[in-house]
PAPAKOL-181484 format. One record per residue (C-alpha): residue in three letters; x, y, z. Coordinates in steps of 0.2 Angstrom, whole numbers, padded with zeros to 4 digits, always signed. Example, Ala and Ser with C-alpha at 12.3 -4.5 7.8 and 13.67 -1.06 7.14 Angstrom:
ALA+0062-0022+0039 SER+0068-0005+0036 
***
This chain:
UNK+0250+0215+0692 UNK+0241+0221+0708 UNK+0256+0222+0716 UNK+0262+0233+0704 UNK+0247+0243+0702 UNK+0246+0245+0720 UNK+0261+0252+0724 UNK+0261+0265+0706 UNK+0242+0270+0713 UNK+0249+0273+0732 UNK+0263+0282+0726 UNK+0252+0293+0712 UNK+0239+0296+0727 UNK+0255+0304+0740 UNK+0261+0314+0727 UNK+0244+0323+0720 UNK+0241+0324+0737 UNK+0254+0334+0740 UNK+0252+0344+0725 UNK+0232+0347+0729 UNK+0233+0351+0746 UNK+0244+0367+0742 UNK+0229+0371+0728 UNK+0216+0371+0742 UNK+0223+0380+0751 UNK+0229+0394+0738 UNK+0212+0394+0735 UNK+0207+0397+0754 UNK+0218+0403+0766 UNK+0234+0408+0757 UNK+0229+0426+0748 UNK+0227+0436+0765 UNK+0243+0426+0775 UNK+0256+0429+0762 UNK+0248+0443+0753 UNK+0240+0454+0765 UNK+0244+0470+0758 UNK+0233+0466+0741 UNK+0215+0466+0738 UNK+0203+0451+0741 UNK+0203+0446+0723 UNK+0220+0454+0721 UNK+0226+0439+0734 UNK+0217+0425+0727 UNK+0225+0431+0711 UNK+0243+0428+0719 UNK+0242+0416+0728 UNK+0234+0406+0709 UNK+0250+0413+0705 UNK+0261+0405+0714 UNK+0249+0389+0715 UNK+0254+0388+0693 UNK+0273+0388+0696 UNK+0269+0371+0701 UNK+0263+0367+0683 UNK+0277+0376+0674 UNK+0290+0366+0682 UNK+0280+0351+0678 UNK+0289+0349+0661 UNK+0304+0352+0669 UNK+0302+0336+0679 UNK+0297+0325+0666 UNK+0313+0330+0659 UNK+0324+0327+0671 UNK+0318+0312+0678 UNK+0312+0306+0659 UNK+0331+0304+0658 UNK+0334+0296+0672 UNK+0320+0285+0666 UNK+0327+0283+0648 UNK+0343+0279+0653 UNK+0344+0270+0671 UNK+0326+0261+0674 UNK+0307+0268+0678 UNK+0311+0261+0696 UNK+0323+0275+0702 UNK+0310+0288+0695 UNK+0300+0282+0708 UNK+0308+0284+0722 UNK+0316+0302+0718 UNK+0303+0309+0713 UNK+0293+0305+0728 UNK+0305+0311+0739 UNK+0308+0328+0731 UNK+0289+0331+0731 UNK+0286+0326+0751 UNK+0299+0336+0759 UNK+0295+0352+0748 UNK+0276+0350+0754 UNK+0284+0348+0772 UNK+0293+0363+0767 UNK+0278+0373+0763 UNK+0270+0369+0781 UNK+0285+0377+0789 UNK+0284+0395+0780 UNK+0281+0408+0791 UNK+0268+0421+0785 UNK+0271+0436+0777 UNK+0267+0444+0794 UNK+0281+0436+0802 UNK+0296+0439+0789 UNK+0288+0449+0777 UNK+0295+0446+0758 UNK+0302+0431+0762 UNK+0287+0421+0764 UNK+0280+0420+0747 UNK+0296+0419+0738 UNK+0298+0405+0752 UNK+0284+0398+0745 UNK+0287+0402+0725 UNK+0304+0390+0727 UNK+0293+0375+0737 UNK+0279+0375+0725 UNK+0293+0374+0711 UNK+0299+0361+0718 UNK+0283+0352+0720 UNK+0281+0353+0702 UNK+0298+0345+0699 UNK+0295+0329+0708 UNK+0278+0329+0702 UNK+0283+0332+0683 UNK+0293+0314+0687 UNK+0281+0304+0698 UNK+0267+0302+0685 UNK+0280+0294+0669 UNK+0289+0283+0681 UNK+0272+0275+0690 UNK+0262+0274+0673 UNK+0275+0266+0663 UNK+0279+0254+0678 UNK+0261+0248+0675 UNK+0260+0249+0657 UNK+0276+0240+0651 UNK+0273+0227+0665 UNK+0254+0224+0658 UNK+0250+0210+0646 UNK+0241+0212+0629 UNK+0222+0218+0630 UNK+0223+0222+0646 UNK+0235+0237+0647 UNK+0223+0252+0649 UNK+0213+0242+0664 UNK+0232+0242+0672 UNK+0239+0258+0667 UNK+0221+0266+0674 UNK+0226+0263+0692 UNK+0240+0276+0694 UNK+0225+0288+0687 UNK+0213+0284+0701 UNK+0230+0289+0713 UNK+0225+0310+0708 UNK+0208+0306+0714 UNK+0213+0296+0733 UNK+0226+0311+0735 UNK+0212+0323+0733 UNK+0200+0315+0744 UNK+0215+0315+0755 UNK+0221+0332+0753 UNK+0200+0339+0758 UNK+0195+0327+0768 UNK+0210+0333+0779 UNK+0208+0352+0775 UNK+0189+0349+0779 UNK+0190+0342+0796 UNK+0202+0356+0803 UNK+0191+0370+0794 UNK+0175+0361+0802 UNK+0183+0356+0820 UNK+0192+0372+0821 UNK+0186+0390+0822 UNK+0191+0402+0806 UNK+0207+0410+0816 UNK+0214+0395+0822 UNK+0212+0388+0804 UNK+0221+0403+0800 UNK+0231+0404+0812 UNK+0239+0385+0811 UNK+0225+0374+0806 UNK+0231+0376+0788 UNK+0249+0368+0790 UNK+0242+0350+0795 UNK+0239+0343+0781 UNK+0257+0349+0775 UNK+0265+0340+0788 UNK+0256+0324+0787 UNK+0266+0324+0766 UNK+0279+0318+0777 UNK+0273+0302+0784 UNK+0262+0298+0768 UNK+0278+0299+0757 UNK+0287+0288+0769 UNK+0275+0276+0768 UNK+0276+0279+0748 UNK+0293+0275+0751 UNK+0293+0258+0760 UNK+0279+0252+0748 UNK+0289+0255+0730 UNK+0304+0248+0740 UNK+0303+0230+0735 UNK+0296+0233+0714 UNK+0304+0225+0700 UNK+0312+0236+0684 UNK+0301+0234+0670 UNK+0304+0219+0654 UNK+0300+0232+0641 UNK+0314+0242+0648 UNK+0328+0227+0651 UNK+0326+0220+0633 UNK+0330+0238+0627 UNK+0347+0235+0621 UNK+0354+0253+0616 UNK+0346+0266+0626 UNK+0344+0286+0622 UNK+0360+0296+0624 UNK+0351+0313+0626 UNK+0331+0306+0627 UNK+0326+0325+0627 UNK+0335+0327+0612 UNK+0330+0313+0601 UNK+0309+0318+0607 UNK+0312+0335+0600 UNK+0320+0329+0584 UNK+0310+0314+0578 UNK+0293+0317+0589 UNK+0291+0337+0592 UNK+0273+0335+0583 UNK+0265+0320+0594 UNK+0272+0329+0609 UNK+0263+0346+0604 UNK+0247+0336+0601 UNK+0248+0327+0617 UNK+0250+0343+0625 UNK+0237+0349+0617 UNK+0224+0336+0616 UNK+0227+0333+0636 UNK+0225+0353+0640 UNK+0206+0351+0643 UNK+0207+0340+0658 UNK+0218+0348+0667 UNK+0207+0364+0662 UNK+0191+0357+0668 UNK+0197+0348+0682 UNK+0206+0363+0691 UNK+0191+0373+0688 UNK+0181+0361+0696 UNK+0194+0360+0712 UNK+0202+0374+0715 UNK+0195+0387+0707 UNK+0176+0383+0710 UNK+0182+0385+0728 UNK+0187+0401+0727 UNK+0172+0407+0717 UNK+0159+0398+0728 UNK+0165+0403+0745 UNK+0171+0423+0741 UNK+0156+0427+0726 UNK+0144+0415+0733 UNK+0146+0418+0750 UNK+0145+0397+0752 UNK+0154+0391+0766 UNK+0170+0381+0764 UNK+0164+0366+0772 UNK+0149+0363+0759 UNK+0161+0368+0746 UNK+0174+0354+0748 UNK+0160+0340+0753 UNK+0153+0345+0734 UNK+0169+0345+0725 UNK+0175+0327+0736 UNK+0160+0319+0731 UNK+0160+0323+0714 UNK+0180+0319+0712 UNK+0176+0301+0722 UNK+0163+0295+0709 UNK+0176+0301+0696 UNK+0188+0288+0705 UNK+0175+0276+0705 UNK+0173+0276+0686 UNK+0192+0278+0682 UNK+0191+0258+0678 UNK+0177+0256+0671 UNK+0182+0267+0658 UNK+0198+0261+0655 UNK+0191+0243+0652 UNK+0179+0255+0635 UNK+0198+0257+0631 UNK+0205+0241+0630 UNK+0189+0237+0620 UNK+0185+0251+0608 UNK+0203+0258+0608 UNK+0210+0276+0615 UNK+0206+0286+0601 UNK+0187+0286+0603 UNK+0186+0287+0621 UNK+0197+0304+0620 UNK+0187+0312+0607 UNK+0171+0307+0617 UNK+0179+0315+0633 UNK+0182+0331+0623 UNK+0164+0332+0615 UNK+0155+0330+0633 UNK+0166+0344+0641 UNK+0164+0357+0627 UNK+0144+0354+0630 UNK+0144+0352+0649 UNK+0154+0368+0651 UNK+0138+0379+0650 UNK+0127+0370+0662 UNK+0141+0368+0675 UNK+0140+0383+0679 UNK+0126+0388+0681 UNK+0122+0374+0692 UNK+0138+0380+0700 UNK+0129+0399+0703 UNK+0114+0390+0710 UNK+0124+0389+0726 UNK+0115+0374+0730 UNK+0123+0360+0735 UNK+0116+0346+0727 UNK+0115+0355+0708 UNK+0132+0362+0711 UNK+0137+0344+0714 UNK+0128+0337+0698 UNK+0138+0350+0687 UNK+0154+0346+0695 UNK+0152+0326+0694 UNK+0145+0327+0674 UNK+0161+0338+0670 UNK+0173+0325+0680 UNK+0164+0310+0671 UNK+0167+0321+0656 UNK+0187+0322+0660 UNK+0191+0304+0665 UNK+0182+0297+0649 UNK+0199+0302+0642 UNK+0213+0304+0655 UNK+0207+0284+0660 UNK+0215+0278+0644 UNK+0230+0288+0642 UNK+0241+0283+0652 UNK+0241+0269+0641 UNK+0240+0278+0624 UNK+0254+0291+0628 UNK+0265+0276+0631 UNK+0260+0270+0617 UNK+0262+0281+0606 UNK+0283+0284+0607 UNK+0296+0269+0605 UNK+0301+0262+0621 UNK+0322+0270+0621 UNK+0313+0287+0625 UNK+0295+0283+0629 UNK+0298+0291+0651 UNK+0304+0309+0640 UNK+0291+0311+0628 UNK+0275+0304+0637 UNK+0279+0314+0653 UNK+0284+0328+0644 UNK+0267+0328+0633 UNK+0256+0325+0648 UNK+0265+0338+0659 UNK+0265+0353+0646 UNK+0248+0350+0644 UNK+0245+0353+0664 UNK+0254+0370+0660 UNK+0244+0374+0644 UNK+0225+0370+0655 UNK+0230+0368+0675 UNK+0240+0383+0675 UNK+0233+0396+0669 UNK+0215+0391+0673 UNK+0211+0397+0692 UNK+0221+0413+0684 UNK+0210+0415+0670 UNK+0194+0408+0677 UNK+0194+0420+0692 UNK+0199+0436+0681 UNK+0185+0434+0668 UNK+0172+0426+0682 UNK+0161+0444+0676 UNK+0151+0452+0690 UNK+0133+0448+0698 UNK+0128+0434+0683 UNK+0133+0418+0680 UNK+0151+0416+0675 UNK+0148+0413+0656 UNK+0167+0419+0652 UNK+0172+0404+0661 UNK+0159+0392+0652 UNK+0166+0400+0635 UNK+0186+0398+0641 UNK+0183+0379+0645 UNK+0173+0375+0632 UNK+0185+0383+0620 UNK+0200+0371+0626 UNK+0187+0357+0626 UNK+0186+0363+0605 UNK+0205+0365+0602 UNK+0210+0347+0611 UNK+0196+0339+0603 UNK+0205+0345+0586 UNK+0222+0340+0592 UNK+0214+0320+0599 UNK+0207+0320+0581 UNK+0225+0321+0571 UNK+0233+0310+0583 UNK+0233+0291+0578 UNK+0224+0275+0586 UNK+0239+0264+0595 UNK+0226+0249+0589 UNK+0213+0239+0596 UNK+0212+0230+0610 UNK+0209+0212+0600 UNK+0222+0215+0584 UNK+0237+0221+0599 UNK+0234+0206+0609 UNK+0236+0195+0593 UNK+0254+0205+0590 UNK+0270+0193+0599 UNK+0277+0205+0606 UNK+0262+0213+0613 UNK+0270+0230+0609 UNK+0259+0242+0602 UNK+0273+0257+0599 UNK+0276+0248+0583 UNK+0260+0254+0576 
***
């Protein structure tokens, strides 16, 4: 198992490296290099454009490779989907700006970040099943948690990198090139990625399946179209919150707050590294008090939090901006550290790659997407953002609704008492 876990956290933590780095810089440097000819926040609108075709091809991907992972194993899923996502963020270091081939550039940059999403959409069913089907009884949440923690070292990854070229180079060369790096290094982690899943074992739960889905897309939308619409639901709020916590809290604090991009990203890293910390620990409250409970917890805390978040966030301060951030991500993985064992859990094993990526991905439309978008339209002028506060906390409302119709898979002590230690049959 920590071979396993290893490897799925490694492989989560390239990918959502890849697919944060492109957020950081959409929300920093991309508006005036590939739309120069619109306003400041008529940029920053763009280039969030073009940052949420990412999530709508997310569902796409879990289609796709939910297939794959339904009908030939969750290992293959691994590998492709890791590939796709590394040479399409390679891809995006090597667009020219719009300066250079005019509207090339950002319909360049449309079709990379689609494609970002694709693999993506893939990456996170394969490495969370190849946990979870592998984890004994009791102990699957604890397991399943690690490809969670991936998100948060891909982060810290993606700004750490973007904050030592923006602090050790002057604002045009960041411009200039500076930007690109951390695109280009996508290549060597995802090779790395690679080597690491090369030598991992196809899952039991999947090998004793003994007639596997002819169309797994098809038999989700027929016998469990209501469990995916209340997983896509019920998950919207964490995507919301955590993108307006890391990409478009950066916009906000560095164009209307006039914060520079270097305090920016050390307050956003060190409030998504104590949210790594905690991912565990969490996860363990799940294998003891079940999924159910620590999901609607998750939901409560953010609709609350919303409010003070920001406006410790138009404080400008450092520190309080910090605080806000770190309650709000605290808030979010009280919920996404469990269910990446509760989506499994929740669909029979012949089409459980389909209908938990798929769930978990149309979420990431429903909140990631269209957050930065609508955060940064409604952000109001000279007071604190309150249309934002409202917008979050009213997700925060609608999942807790959608967690509360959903069922418990079982506790942690009655699933490890079942033979099979399968907790679909519940």
């Amino acid at each position: 198992m920590p071979r396993l876990a290893a490897a799925s956290l490694a492989g989560t933590a390239v990918e959502f490296y890849d697919f944060f780095v492109y957020g950081t810089a959409a929300a920093l440097v991309l508006g005036p290099l590939f739309f120069p000819e619109f306003s400041p926040l008529a940029g920053t609108l763009a280039a969030f454009g073009t940052f949420a075709v990412g999530f709508v091809s997310r569902p796409l991907g879990s289609v796709l490779f939910g297939h794959i992972g339904d009908r030939h194993g969750r290992r293959p899923v691994l590998f492709a989907s890791l590939l796709l996502t590394g040479l399409a963020t390679v891809g995006v270091g090597c667009v020219p700006s719009y300066a250079t081939i005019g509207v090339a550039a950002p319909v360049l940059l449309l079709v990379l970040r689609f494609l970002q999403g694709l693999g993506l959409g893939g990456e996170w069913g394969g490495a969370v099943l190849l946990t979870a089907e592998h984890a004994p009884p009791g102990r699957r949440a604890l397991w399943a948690s690690f490809p969670q923690i991936g998100p948060s070292v891909g982060f810290l990854l993606a700004n750490g990198v973007m904050l030592a070229l923006s602090a050790g180079l002057t604002d045009a060369q960041f411009r200039d090139w500076g930007w690109r790096v951390p695109f280009w290094a996508a290549g060597l982690l995802a090779a790395g990625g690679l080597l690491l899943r090369g030598s991992l074992a196809e899952t039991p739960q999947f090998e004793r399946i003994t007639e596997r889905a002819r169309l797994p897309l098809a038999e989700v939308l027929r016998g469990h179209w209501r469990l995916v619409l209340l997983t896509a639901g019920a998950l919207s709020v964490g995507y919301a919150v955590f993108y307006a916590v890391s990409t478009w809290s950066l916009a906000y604090g560095t164009e209307r707050l006039g914060v520079s991009r270097t305090v920016m990203l050390v307050c956003v890293m060190a409030a998504v590294a104590v949210k790594g910390a905690v991912t565990p620990f969490a996860a363990m409250l799940g294998d003891r008090y079940g999924r159910k409970p620590l999901c609607l917890a998750g939901c409560a805390a953010s609709a609350l939090w919303m409010f003070p978040m920001v406006e410790l966030l138009h404080t400008a301060e450092p520190l309080l901006m910090f605080t806000g951030f770190a309650g709000a991500l605290l808030a979010f993985i009280t919920m996404f550290a469990v269910v990446a064992a509760y989506l499994p859990e929740l669909y029979e094993p012949r089409v459980r790659c389909t209908g938990a990526a798929v769930g978990y991905n149309l979420a990431g439309v429903l909140g990631g997407a269209l957050t930065p978008l609508v955060a940064t339209v409604v952000a109001g002028g000279g007071g604190p953002p309150w249309g934002v506060a409202a917008y979050l906390s009213g997700i925060a409302v609608l999942s807790l609704g959608c967690f509360a119709l959903l069922p418990e898979t079982a506790p942690a002590r009655e699933r490890a008492r079942r033979p099979s230690g399968d907790a679909a049959a519940v």
